[in-house]
PyMOL commands that place a pseudoatom at each C-alpha (Angstrom):
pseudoatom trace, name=CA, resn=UNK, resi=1, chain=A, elem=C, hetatm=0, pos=[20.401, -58.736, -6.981]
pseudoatom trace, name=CA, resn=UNK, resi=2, chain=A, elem=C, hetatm=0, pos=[23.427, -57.533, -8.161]
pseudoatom trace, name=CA, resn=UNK, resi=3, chain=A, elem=C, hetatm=0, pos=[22.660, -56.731, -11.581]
pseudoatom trace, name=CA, resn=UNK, resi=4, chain=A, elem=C, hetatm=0, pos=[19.594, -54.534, -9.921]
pseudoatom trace, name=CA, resn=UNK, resi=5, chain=A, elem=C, hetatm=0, pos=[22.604, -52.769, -7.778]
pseudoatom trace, name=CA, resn=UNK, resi=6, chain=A, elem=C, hetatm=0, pos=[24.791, -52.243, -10.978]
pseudoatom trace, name=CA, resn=UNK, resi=7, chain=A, elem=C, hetatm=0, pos=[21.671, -50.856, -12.839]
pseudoatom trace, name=CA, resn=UNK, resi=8, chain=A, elem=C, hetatm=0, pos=[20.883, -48.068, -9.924]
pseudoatom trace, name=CA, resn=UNK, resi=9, chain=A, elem=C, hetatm=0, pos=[24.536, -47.324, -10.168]
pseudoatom trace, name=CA, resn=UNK, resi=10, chain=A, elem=C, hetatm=0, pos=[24.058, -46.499, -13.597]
pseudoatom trace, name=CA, resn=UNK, resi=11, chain=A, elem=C, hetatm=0, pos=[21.082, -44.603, -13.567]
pseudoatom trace, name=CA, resn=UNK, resi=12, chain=A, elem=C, hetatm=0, pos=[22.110, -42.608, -10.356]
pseudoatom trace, name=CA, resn=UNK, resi=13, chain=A, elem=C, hetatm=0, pos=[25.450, -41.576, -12.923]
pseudoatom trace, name=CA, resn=UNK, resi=14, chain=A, elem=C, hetatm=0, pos=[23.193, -41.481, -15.814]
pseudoatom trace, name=CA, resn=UNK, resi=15, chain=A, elem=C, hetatm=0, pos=[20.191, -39.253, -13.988]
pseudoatom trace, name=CA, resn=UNK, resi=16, chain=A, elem=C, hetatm=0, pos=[22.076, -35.843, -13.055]
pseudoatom trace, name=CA, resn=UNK, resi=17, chain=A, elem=C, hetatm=0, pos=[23.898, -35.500, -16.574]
pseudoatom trace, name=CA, resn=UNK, resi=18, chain=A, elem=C, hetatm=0, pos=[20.614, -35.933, -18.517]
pseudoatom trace, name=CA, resn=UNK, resi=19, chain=A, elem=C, hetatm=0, pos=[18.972, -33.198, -16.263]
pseudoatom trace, name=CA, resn=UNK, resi=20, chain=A, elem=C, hetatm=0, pos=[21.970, -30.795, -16.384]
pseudoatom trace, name=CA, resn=UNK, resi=21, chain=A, elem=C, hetatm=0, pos=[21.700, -31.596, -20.076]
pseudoatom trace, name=CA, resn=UNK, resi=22, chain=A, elem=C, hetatm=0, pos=[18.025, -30.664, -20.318]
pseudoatom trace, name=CA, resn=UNK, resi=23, chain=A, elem=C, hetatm=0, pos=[18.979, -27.319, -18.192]
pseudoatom trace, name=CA, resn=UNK, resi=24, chain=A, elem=C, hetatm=0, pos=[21.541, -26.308, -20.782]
pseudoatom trace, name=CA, resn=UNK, resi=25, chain=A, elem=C, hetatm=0, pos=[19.509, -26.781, -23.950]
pseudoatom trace, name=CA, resn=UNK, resi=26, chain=A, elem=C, hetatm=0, pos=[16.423, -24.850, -22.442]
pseudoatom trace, name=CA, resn=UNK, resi=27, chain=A, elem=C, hetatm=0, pos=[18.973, -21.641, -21.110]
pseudoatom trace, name=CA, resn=UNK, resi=28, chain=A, elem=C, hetatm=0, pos=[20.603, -22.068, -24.684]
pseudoatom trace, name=CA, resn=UNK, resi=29, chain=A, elem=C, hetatm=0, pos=[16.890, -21.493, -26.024]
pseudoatom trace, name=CA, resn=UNK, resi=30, chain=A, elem=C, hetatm=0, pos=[16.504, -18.678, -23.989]
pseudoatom trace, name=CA, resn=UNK, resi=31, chain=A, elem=C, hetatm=0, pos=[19.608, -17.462, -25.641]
pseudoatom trace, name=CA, resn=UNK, resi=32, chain=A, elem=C, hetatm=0, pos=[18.627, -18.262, -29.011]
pseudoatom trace, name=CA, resn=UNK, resi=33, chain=A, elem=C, hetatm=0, pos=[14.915, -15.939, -28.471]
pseudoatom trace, name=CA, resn=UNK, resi=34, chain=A, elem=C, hetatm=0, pos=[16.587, -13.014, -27.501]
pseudoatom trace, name=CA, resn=UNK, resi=35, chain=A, elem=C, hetatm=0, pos=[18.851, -13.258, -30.780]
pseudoatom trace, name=CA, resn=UNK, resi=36, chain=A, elem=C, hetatm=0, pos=[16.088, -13.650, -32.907]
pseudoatom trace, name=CA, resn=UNK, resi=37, chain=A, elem=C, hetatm=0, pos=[14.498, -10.741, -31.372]
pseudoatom trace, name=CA, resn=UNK, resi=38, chain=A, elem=C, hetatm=0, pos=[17.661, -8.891, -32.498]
pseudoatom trace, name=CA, resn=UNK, resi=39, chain=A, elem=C, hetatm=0, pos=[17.652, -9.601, -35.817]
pseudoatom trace, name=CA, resn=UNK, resi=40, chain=A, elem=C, hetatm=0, pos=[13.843, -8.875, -35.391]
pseudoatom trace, name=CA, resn=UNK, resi=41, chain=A, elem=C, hetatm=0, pos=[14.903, -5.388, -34.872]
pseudoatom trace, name=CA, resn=UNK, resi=42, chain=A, elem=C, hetatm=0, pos=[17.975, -4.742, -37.266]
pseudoatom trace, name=CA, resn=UNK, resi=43, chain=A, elem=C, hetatm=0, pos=[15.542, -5.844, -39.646]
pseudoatom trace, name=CA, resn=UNK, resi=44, chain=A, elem=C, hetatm=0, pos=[13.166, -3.813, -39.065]
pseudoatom trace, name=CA, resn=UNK, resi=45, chain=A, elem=C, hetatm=0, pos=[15.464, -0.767, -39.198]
pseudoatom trace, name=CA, resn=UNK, resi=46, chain=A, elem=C, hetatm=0, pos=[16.890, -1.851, -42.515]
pseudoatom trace, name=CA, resn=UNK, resi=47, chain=A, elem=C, hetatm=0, pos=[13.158, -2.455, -43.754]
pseudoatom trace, name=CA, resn=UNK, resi=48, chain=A, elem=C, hetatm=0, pos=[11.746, 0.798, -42.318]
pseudoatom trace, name=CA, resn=UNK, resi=49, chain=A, elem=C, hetatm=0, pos=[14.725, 3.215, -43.144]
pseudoatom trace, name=CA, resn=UNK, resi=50, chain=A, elem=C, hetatm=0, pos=[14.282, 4.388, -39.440]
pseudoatom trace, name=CA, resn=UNK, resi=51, chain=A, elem=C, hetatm=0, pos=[15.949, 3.862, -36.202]
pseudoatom trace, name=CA, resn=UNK, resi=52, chain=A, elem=C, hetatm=0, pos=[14.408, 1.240, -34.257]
pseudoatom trace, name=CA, resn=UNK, resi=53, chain=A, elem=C, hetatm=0, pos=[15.067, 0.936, -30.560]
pseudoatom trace, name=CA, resn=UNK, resi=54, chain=A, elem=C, hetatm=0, pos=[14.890, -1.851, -28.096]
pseudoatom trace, name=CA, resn=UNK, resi=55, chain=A, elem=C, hetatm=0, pos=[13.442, -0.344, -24.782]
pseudoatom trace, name=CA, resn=UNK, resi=56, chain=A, elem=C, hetatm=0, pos=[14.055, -2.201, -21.909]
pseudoatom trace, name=CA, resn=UNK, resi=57, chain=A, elem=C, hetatm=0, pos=[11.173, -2.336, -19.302]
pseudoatom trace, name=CA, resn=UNK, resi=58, chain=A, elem=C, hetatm=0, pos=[10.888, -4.365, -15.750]
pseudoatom trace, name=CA, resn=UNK, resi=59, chain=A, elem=C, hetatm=0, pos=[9.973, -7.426, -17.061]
pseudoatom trace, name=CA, resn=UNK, resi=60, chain=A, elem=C, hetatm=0, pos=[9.943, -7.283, -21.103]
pseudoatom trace, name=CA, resn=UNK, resi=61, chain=A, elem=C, hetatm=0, pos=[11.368, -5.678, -24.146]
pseudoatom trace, name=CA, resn=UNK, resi=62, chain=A, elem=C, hetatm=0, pos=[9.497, -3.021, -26.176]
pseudoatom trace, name=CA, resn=UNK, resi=63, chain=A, elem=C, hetatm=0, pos=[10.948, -2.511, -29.894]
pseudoatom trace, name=CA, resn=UNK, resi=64, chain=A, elem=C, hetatm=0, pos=[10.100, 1.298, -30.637]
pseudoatom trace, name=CA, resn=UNK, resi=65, chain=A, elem=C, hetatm=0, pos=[10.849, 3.990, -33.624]
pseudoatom trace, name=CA, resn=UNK, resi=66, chain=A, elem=C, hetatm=0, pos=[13.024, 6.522, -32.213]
pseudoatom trace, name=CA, resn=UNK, resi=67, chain=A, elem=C, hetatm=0, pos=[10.945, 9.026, -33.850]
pseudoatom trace, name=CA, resn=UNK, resi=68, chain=A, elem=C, hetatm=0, pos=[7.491, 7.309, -33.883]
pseudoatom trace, name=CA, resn=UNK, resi=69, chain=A, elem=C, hetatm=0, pos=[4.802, 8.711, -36.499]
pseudoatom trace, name=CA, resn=UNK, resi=70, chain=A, elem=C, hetatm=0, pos=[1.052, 9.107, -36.696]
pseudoatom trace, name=CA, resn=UNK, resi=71, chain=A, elem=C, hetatm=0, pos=[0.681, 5.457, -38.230]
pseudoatom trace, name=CA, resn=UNK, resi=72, chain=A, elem=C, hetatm=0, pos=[3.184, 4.153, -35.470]
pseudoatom trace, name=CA, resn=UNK, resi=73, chain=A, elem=C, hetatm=0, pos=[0.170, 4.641, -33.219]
pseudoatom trace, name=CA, resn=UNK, resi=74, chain=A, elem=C, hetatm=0, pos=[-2.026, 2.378, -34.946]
pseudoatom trace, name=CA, resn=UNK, resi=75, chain=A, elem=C, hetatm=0, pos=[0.744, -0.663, -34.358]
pseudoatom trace, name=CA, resn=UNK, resi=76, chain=A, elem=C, hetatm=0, pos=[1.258, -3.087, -31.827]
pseudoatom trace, name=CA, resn=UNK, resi=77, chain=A, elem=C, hetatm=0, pos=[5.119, -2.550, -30.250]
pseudoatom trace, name=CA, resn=UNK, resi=78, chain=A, elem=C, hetatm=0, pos=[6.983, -5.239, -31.224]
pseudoatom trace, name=CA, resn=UNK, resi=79, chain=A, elem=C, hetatm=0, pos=[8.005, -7.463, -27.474]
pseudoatom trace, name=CA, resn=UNK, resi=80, chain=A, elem=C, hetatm=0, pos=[10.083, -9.797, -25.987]
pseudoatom trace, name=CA, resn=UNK, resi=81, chain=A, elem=C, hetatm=0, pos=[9.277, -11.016, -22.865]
pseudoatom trace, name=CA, resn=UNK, resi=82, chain=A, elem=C, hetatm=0, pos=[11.538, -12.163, -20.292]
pseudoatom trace, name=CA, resn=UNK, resi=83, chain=A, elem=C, hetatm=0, pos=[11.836, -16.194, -19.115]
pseudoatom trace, name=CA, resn=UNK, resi=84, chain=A, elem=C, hetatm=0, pos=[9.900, -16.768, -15.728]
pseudoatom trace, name=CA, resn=UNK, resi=85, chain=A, elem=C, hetatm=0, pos=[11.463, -15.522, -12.925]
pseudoatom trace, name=CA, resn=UNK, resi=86, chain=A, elem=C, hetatm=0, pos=[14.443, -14.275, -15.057]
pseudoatom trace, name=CA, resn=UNK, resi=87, chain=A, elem=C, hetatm=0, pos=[16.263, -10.424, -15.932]
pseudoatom trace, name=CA, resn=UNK, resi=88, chain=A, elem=C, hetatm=0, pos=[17.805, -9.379, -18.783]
pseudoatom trace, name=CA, resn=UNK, resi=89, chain=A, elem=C, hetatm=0, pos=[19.800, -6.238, -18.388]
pseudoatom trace, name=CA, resn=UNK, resi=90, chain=A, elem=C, hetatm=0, pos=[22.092, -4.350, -20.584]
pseudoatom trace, name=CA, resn=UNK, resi=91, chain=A, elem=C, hetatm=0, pos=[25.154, -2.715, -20.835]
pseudoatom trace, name=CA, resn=UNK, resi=92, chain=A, elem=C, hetatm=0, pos=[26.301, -0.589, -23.141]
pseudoatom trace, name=CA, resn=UNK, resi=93, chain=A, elem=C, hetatm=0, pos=[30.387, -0.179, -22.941]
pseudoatom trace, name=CA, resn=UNK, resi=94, chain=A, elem=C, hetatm=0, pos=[30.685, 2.293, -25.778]
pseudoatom trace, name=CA, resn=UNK, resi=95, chain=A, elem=C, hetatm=0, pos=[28.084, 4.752, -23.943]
pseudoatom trace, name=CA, resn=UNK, resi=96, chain=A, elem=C, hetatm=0, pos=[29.644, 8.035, -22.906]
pseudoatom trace, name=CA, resn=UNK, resi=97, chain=A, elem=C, hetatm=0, pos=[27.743, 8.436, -19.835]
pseudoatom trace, name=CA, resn=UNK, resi=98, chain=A, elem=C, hetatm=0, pos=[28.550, 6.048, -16.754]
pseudoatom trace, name=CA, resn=UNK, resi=99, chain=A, elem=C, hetatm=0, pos=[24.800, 4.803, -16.302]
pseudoatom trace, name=CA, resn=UNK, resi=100, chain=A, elem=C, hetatm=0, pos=[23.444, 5.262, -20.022]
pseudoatom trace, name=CA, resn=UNK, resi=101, chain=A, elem=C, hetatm=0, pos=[18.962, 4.774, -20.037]
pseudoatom trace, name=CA, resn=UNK, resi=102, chain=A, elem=C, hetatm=0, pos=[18.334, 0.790, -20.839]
pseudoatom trace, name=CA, resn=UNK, resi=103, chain=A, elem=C, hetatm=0, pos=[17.339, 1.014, -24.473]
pseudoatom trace, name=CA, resn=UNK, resi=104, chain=A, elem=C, hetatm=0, pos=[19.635, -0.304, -27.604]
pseudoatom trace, name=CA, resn=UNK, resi=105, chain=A, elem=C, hetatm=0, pos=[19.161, 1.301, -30.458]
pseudoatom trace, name=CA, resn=UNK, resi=106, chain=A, elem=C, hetatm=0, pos=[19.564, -0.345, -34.427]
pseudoatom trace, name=CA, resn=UNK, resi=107, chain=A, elem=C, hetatm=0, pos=[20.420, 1.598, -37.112]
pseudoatom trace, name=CA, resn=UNK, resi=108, chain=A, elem=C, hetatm=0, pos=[18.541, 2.243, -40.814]
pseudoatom trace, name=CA, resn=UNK, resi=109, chain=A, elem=C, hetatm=0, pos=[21.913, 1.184, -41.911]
pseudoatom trace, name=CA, resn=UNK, resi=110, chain=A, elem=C, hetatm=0, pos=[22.062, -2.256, -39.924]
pseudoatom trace, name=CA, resn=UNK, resi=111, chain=A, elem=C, hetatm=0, pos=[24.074, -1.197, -37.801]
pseudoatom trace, name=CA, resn=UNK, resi=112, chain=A, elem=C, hetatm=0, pos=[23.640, -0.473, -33.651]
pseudoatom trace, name=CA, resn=UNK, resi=113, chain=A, elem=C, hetatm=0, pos=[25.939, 0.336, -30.532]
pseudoatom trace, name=CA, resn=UNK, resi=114, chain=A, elem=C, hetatm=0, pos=[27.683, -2.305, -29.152]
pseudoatom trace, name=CA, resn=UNK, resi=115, chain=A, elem=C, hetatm=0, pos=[26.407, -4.014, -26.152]
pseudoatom trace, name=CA, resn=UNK, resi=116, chain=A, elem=C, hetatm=0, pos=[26.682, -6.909, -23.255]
pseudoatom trace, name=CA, resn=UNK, resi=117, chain=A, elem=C, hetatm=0, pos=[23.614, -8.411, -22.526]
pseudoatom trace, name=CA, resn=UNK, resi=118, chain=A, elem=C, hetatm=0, pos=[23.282, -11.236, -19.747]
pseudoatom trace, name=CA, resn=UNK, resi=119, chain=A, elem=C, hetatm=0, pos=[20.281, -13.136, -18.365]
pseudoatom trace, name=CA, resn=UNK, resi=120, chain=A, elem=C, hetatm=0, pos=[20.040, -14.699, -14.745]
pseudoatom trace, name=CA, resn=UNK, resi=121, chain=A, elem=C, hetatm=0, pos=[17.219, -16.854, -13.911]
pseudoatom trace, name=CA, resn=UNK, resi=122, chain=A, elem=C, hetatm=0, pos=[16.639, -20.065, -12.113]
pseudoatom trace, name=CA, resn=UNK, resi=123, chain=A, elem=C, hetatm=0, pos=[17.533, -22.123, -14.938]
pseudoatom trace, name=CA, resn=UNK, resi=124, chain=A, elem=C, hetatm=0, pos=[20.797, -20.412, -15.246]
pseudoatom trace, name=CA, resn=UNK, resi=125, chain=A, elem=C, hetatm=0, pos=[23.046, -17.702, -16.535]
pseudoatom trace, name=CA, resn=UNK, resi=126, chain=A, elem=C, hetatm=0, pos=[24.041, -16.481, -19.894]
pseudoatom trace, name=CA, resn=UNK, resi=127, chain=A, elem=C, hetatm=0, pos=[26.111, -13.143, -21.155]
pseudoatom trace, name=CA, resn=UNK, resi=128, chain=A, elem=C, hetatm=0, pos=[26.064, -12.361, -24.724]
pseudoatom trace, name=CA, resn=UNK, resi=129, chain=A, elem=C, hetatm=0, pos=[28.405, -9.731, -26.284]
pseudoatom trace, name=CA, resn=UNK, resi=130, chain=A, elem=C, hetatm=0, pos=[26.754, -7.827, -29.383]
pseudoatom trace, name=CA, resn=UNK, resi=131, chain=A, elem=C, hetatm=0, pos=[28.986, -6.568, -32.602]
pseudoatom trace, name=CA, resn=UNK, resi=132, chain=A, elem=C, hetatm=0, pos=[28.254, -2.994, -33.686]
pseudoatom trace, name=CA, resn=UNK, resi=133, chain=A, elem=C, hetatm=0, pos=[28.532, -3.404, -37.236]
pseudoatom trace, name=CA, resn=UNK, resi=134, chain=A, elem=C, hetatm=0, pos=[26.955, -6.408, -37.829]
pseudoatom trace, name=CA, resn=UNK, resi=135, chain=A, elem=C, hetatm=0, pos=[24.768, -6.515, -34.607]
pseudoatom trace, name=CA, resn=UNK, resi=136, chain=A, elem=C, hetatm=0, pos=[25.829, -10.666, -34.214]
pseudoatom trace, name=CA, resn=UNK, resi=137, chain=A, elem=C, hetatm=0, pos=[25.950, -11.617, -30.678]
pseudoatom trace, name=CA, resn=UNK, resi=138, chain=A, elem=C, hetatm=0, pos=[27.944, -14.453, -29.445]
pseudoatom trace, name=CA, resn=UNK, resi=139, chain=A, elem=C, hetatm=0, pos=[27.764, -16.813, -26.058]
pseudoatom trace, name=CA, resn=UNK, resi=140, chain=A, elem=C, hetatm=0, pos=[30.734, -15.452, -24.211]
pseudoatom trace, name=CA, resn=UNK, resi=141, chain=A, elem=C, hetatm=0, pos=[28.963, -17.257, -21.023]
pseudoatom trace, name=CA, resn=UNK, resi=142, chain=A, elem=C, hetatm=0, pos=[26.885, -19.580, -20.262]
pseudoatom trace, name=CA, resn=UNK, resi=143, chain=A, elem=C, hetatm=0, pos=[26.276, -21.537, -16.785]
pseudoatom trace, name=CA, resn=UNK, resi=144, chain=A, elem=C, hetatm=0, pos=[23.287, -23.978, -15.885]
pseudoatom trace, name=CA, resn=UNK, resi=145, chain=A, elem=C, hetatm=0, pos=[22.183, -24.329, -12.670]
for i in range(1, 145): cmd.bond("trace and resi %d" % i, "trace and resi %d" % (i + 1))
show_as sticks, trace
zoom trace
């Protein structure tokens, strides 16, 4: 009997860290889409010579030519779409206007504008801050909940 005590004991320590574990490693995920999406897009402004632009909409991410041509038609925008039940919104500190429109635009050269971007869902939230030069983001939060 009171081995069968000690084991709950241990799983009733053991249960909450596994889970908050498990909540961590999916928000991290979350985190590690959106960057990939990024590099989708300074890639694609490096590969195309044009400026690429990452269009924020009310529940995904459009990437977009600035200055879209005839053939642009013929091609399926480029998406990310946001986590269940989550919002990813952006701010732009550099911007010169106090409420600048919710797109991000990359660069032919690589480059883009700097930017915060969080995400708060039910699984958590996360706030990544984006260089301008080299358009690398980095976890400057992230909270599990």
């Amino acid at each position: 009997m009171l081995a069968i005590v000690i084991g709950l004991l241990l799983m009733g320590v053991a249960v909450p860290s596994v889970i908050g574990l498990m909540r961590e490693q999916r928000l991290k995920a979350s985190y590690e889409e959106f960057d990939d999406f990024v590099r989708r897009a300074q890639t694609e402004a490096v590969k195309k010579g044009r400026t690429m632009v990452m269009v924020w909409d009310k529940d995904a991410i459009q990437l977009v030519p600035l200055d879209p041509e005839a053939h642009d038609a013929e091609a399926e925008p480029a998406s990310f779409a946001f986590p269940d039940g989550a919002t990813i919104t952006l701010a732009r500190p550099a911007a010169l206007v106090k409420k600048p429109v919710p797109e991000w635009p990359f660069w032919k050269t690589g480059a883009c504008e700097p930017a915060v971007v969080s995400l708060e869902g039910p699984g958590g939230v996360w706030t990544a801050e984006y260089n301008g030069l080299t358009a690398r983001g980095y976890l400057s939060q992230m909270s599990p909940k």
